[in-house]
Every structure is written in C-alpha cells, then in structure tokens.
N, C-alpha and C positions, 0 to 999 in steps of 0.2 A: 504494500500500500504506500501510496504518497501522498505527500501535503505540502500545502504550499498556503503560508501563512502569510494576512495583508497585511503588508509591508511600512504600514503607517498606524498600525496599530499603538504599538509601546510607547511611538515617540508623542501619539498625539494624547496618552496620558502616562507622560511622565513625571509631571508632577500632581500626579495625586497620590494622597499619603497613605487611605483607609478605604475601606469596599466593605459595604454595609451590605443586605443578601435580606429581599422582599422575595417572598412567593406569593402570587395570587390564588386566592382561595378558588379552585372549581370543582367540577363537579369530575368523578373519578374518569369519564371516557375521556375530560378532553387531557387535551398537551399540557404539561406544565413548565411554566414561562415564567421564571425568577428575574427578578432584576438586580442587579447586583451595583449600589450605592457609590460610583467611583468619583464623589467629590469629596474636596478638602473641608475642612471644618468654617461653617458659616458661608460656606459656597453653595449657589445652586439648587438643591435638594437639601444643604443643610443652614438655609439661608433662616435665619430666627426672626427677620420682619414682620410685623405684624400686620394683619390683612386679611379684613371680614369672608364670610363664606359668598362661594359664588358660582350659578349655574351647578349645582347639585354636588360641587365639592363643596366637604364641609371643614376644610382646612384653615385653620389660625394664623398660620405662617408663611410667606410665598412659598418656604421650602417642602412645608408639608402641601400645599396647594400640588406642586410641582409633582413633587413624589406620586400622593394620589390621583393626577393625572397618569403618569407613568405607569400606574400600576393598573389603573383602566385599561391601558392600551394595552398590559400584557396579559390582560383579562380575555381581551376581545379576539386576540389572536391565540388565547389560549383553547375558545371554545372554538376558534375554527381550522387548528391545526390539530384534528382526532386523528387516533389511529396510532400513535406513536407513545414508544413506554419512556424515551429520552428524555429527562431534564435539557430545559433548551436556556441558557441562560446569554443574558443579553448585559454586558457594561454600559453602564448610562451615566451621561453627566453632563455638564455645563459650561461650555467653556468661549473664551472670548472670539466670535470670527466674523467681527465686522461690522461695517453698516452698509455694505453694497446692496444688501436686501437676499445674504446666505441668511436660512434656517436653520436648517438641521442637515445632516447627512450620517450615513449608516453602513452599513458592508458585513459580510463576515468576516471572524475574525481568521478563519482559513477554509480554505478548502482541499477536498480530497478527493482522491480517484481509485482506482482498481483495489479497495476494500471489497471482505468477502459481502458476497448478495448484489453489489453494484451491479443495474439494470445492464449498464452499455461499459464495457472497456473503455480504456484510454481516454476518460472521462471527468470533466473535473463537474464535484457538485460542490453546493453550502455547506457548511459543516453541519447546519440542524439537519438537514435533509439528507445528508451523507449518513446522520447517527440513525435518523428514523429507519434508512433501507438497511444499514448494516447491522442493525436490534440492541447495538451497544453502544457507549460512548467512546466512538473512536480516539479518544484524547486524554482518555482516562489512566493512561499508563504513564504518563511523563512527569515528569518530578514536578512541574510547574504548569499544570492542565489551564486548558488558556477557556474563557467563554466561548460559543458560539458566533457570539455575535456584539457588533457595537453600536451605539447610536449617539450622537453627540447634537445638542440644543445650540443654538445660538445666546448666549449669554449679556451679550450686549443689545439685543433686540429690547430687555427691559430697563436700559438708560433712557430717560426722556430728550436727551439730547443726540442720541444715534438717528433713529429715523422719528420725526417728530410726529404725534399722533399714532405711530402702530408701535405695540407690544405683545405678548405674548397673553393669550386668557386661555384661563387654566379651568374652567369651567366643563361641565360634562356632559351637557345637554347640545353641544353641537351648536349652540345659537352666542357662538362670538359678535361683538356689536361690530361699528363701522370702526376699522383700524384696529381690530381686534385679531391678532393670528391664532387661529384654532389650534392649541398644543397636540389637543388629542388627537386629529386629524393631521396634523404632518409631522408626529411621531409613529402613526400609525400606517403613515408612507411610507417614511424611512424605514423604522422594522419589517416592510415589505421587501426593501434590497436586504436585507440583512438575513432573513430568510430565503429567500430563494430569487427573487424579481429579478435578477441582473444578470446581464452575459460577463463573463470572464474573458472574453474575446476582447482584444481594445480595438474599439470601433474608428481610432482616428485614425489606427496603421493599416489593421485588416490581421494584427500579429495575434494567433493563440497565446495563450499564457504558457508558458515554459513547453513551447510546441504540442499541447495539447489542446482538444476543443472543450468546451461546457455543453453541459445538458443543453442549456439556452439552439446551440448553436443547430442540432439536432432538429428544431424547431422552425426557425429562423427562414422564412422563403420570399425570395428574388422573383417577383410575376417577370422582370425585364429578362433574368439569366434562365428563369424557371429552373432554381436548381436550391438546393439547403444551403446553408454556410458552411457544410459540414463536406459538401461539394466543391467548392469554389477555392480558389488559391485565397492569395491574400492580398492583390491587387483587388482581386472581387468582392469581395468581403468589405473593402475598405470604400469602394464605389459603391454598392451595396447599402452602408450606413446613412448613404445623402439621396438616396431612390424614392423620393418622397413617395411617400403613400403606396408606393412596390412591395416595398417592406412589410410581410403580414409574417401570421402566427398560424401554424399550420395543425397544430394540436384536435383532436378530434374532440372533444370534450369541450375547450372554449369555443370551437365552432359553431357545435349544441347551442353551448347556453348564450349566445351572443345572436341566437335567431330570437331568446327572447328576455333578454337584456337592452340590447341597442333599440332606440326608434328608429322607427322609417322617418327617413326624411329626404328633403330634396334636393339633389345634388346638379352641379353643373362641369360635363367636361367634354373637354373640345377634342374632335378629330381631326388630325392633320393628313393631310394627302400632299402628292408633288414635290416634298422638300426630301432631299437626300437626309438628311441630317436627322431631322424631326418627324417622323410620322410615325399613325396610330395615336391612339390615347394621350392625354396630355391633361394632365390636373389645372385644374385651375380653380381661382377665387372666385367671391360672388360679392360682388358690391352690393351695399343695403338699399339699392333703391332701383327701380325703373318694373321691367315688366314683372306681375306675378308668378310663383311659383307654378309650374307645369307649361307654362306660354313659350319659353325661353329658347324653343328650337329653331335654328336655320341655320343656315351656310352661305358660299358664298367666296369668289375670288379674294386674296388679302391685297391692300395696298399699303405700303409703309408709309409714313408721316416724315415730314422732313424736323430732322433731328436738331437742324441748324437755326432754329426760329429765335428768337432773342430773347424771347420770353419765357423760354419751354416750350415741349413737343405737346401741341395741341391745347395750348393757356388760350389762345386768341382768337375768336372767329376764324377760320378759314379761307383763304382768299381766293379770288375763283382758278388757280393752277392748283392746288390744294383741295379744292372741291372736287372739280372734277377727277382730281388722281381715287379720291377715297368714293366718290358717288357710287352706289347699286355695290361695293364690295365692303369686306372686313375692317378697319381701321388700326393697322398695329400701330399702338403709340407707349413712348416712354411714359413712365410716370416719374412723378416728380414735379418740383417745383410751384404748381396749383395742384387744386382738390382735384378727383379724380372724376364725380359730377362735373364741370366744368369741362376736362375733355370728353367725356363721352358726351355731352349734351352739343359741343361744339361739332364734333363726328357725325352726331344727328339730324343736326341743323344743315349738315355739307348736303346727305343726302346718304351717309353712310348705311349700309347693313344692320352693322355689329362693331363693337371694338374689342377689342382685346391688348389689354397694357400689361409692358413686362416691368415687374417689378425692378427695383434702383438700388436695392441692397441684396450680398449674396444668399440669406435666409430667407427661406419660403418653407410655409407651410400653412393649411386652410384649416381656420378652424369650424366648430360646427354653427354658424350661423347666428353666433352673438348678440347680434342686434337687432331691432322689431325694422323692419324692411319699411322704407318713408314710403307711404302710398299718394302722397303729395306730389313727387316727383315729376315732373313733365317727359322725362327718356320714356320712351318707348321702343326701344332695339336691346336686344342680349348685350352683355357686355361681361369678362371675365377676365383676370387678373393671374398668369403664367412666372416662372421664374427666372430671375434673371440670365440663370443657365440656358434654361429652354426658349427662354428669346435672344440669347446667342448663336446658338441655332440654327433658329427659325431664319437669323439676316441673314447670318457664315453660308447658307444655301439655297435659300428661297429665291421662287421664280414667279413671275406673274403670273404663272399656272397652277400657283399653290392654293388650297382651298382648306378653307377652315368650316367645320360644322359644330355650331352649340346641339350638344345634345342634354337638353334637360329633364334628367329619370328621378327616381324616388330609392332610395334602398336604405338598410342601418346604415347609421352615421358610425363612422369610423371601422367600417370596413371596405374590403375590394369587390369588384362586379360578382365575386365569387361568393361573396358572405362571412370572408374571413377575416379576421380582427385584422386592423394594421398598426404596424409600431412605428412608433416617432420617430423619422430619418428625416429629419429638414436637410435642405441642399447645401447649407454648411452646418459643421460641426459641433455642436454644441457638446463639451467635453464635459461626463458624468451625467447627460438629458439622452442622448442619440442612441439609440436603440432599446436602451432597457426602460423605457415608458410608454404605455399605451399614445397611438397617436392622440395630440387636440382633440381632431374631429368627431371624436366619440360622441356619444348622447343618448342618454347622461352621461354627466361626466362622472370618471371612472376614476378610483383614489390610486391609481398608479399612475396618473397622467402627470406631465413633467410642469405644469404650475397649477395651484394651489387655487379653485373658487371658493370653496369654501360651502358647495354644497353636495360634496359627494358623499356617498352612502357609510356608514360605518358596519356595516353587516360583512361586506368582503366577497359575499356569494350570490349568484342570482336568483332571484331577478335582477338584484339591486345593484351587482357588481361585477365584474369578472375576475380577481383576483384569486379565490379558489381555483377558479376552474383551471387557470394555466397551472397553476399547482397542481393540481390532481393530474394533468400532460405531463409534467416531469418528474410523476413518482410521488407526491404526498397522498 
C-alpha cells in the first residue's frame, strides 16, 4: 500500500499547541465524525468573547458558537456518510488568511492507493474513503497516526475592518442575514473536499499525482475527446480542465438522481457551420433581456463588426457601411466598453438577425440564469455571449459562409444534451475551483458549486443535492 500525504498539512498548523477531540452524538448506523480542536488557547474555537445565542446555537462564547457550529456540520455528514465502521476525524481551526474574500478551504490529510479491498489498482482515494473500503484505519499503525482530514476557517473574516459588513454567522438555521457568511454551509463545503469531492489530478498541468490517477479521474468525461481522464495523456487532461461545460460526470448513480434533482430549464447554444476552426456546438451566454424563453431560435450568415470604431465594437449606431455589412445576418461583436443592451439593440436597429458577442476576458463560464429577464426590453433578435477563446476562433477562420444557428431547448440546468452533470472547467484556470466543483449552471444550486449563495440544501442527497450521489460512484 501507499500514501501520499498533503503536503501542506503540518506546516499550515504549526503553531498550534493542543487538539481538543469533539465527537458528534448519532445514531449507531451512521459514520462517526470527530472533530479534533487544533486551536491555540483563546483562539478561534477557544475564543472566550462573549456573544448572545443565535439562529438555534445556543453558545455564550464566539468560540463555543464556532465549535457548535462545527460540530453540526460533523453531525450532518455524519448521518450521510452510512455504511462505514471508521472513525473519520477531521482537524479544525482558525486561522488568519486574509481579506481577499478566502473562507475556508479543506483536503485530506493523505491519500492512498493499492490497500487490501481497493475497488481499482493504481489508484489514489481520501483517506476517509480509502478506510471505509479497506474496513480498517489504514493509519492506525504509525507512531504518529495523522486525521483524515482538515478544514481551516478564515479567521480574519471576523475583524470588522477586513471586509466591512461581512462576517462569519454561526447560526444553524441556514438563514445568515445580509453580509452574513453561513459557517455551516461553507464548512460543510469544504469537508466535502476533505472527504472525497476532489481530483488529485492537478488540473492546471494535466500531471497525476506521483504518476498515479484518483478515483475522480475514472469519472471524469471529455464530450470534445469522448474519452475518461483516465484515457487521455496529460496534455489532454490539462485542455480538458478549461472545456467548459464538456467536462461532465459520468457516474451512473449521479446521473439517476440529477434526472430528479436539476430543473428543466432553458438553455441557449449556438451551432457553428463553415469555420474550420469552430464548428458544432458552442456554449454560450444568455443576456437578461430581449426575446422570451422558447422564441430564441434562428440562424443565419455571420458578419463581423468592425473592431476599429473609436468608441467600441458596436457603442454607436451603425453607419450605413456597417449596416449593410451586418443586415439579414449574425452580428459578431466585441464586448466591452458599453453595456451589452446597447450593442445588441444597435445590431437591431442595423437590421441584424442575431448577435453574438465574444466575451473581453479569458474566463467564461454560464451560469444558470440569475437574473429575472427585463420584459421591458425593446431587442427583439437572439442574442448570446461565447468565449473569448471561441471567438478566437471563430475570426482565426471564419468565412462569409459561416452560419451561426441559436438553438433554444429546455433540459436540467447544469448538465450536457446527455443529462449528465457537468463540472466546472471555465476557459481559464481557476486554481483549487476547476474541476472539483459542480458546474454554476446547476439549478438549484448545488453545495459543491465553486461560490457560495447561500441557498443551497444542507441535506447533501437528492432530491435536494447531489453530493451523495457522486459519492456512492466512487465507492461510499
């Protein structure tokens, strides 16, 4: 057997002095999930401030507030990791990381592979989930047996001078006010990575960990390569992680329950024909305003907007060379510089189709439809919002024979034409977000998604969630 321990563990608590050891009371089937106290004295969890009870903690102290938060959260993933006879114990603390607007962040504290009972060879799992399949605590023999797993708070979110108006609420009813960060809910994110939620593959290189793949990766399907991760070199793997919305979960079980977990909703994506470079399917966004939901279909020759206007691509009425280039066809235009109402309305006004604007920074990703759609609007043509990448593209080869088609369908939000979940690959990298969180586009949203509303389910299993269910795909 091997292990392979995260490499930032020790150092990111090195100076704590004592580890205090909570277990959550439950009921004999489920998991049981200890927390294990790793703040300094008057730190954190051992913070002696005084501070009325609040949202269904009944704690005196911020630190006992904190704690009894924590021990909720190992409540709730106690009753939904059954099955298993392991002690799963989790380090927890507090400590200083900023005011960029970090939370929390979590991991195991190692992982392992080719232990006896492991489903797949050559395989790295979590260490909770590595103990569940192998019936024993695989850690138990070392002079210095290490947790499971770790989670670490953000400690300076509760300065009133770090981010003004948001702090942490420590409350248990899920109902944080305005500027309120749900503890419970994005500690019970993070012990999602610490559990099982994360590829061990690093997504910015395409490199396995110590030339091995993760269960994750077994999972992990390319619609562009139509192939696993577990298939692909590591050039692929690494183009793979920015495949926006290609990137799905192939698990037979979250498939299941994501037919009745996700809404149907309305989706918009463009077909490309004629261009060498760009064609088939192409994501795109959905600006809040113009025609209704199911209306949004047509097609149509593209014409490009001239890039060189002085005001920005498509800020300014149209002038009639301009018109007539874009009249009866598509409107590809930059965005940027004015509101994006403003050039589609201007494309309108030319006599355009449809526009289609590539976004101005290298991130893209769609989420699920945000915002209440202005039925005010006066646009009346499709209009949809591609990424930078893919209106690279679209120039590097396109021909006045190219043809763009809005096709506007209905399916769960945050999956592929197939019905299979997708995972978060924006077209650039977001390091510790890109791949190990359910895409945005989900609906509802899903407590593994890579930011925080603050209304997602604390149940973990569907209907309400999908977090079980990819678990139960890789062995819990």
């Amino acid at each position: 057997m091997n292990k392979f321990f995260f490499k930032n563990c020790r150092n990111a608590f090195a100076a704590i002095s004592s580890i205090a050891i909570f277990a959550a009371a439950l009921p004999s089937f489920a998991a049981k999930v200890v927390i294990l106290n790793g703040d300094d004295q008057s730190v954190g969890f051992n913070d002696t401030r005084a501070v009325a009870p609040v949202g269904g903690n009944p704690g005196t102290t911020v630190g006992e507030q904190r704690l009894n938060a924590m021990k909720f959260v190992a409540e709730i993933w106690g009753r939904t990791l059954t099955g298993t006879s392991q002690t799963i114990e989790v380090l927890a603390g507090f400590l200083p990381l900023g005011c960029d607007g970090t939370l929390a962040g979590a991991n195991a504290w190692q992982f392992s592979r080719d232990f006896a009972n492991a489903p797949l060879r050559g395989t790295w799992y979590h260490a909770a989930l590595a103990n569940k399949l192998a019936g024993v605590d695989l850690d138990a023999a070392r002079d210095d047996p290490a947790p499971e797993a770790f989670a670490i708070a953000n400690l300076d979110l509760d300065r009133p001078d770090c981010l003004p108006g948001v702090s942490w609420y420590y409350g248990l009813d899920g109902k944080a006010p305005p500027g309120g960060e749900d503890f419970v809910r994005v500690m019970l994110h993070e012990l999602g990575h610490g559990m099982s939620f994360a590829t061990t593959t690093d997504e910015a290189t395409g490199e396995y960990l110590q030339g091995f793949p993760g269960v994750w990766d077994h999972f992990l399907y390319d619609n562009t390569l139509n192939r696993r991760w577990v298939d692909m070199n590591v050039a692929e793997r690494k183009a793979s992680a920015l495949n926006n919305e290609q990137l799905v979960w192939s698990g037979f079980t979250t498939f299941i329950d994501a037919q009745r977990t996700l809404a149907i909703k309305p989706q918009l994506d463009l077909f490309v024909t004629g261009a060498s470079q760009l064609q088939g399917f192409v994501v795109s966004g959905i600006p809040n305003f113009g025609l209704p939901e199911g209306s949004r279909r047509g097609s149509g020759l593209i014409a490009f907007t001239d890039d060189a206007r002085p005001t920005g691509d498509g800020c300014l009425p149209f002038d009639g060379a301009l018109a007539a280039k874009v009249r009866g066809r598509i409107a590809i235009i930059n965005r940027g510089v004015c509101a994006i109402v403003d050039k589609v309305l201007n494309a309108q006004n030319a006599g355009a189709r449809g526009v289609v604007l590539i976004q101005n920074t290298p991130t893209f990703f769609r989420f699920a439809f945000p915002f209440e759609r202005d039925t005010t609007s006066p646009i009346r043509i499709p209009a949809g919002l591609i990424s930078q990448q893919d209106g690279a593209k679209l120039r590097a080869s396109a021909s006045t024979f190219t043809t763009i088609s809005f096709i506007d369908t209905r399916r769960r939000a945050g999956t592929d034409l197939f019905g299979r979940p997708q995972l978060f690959a924006p077209t650039a990298n977001i390091q510790g977000s890109s791949v190990s969180h359910w895409n945005v586009s989900a609906s509802p949203n899903l407590l593994m998604e890579p930011f925080a509303v603050g209304d997602e389910s604390l149940t973990l299993r569907p209907p309400g969630d999908l977090t079980l269910s990819l678990f139960k795909d890789i062995g819990w």
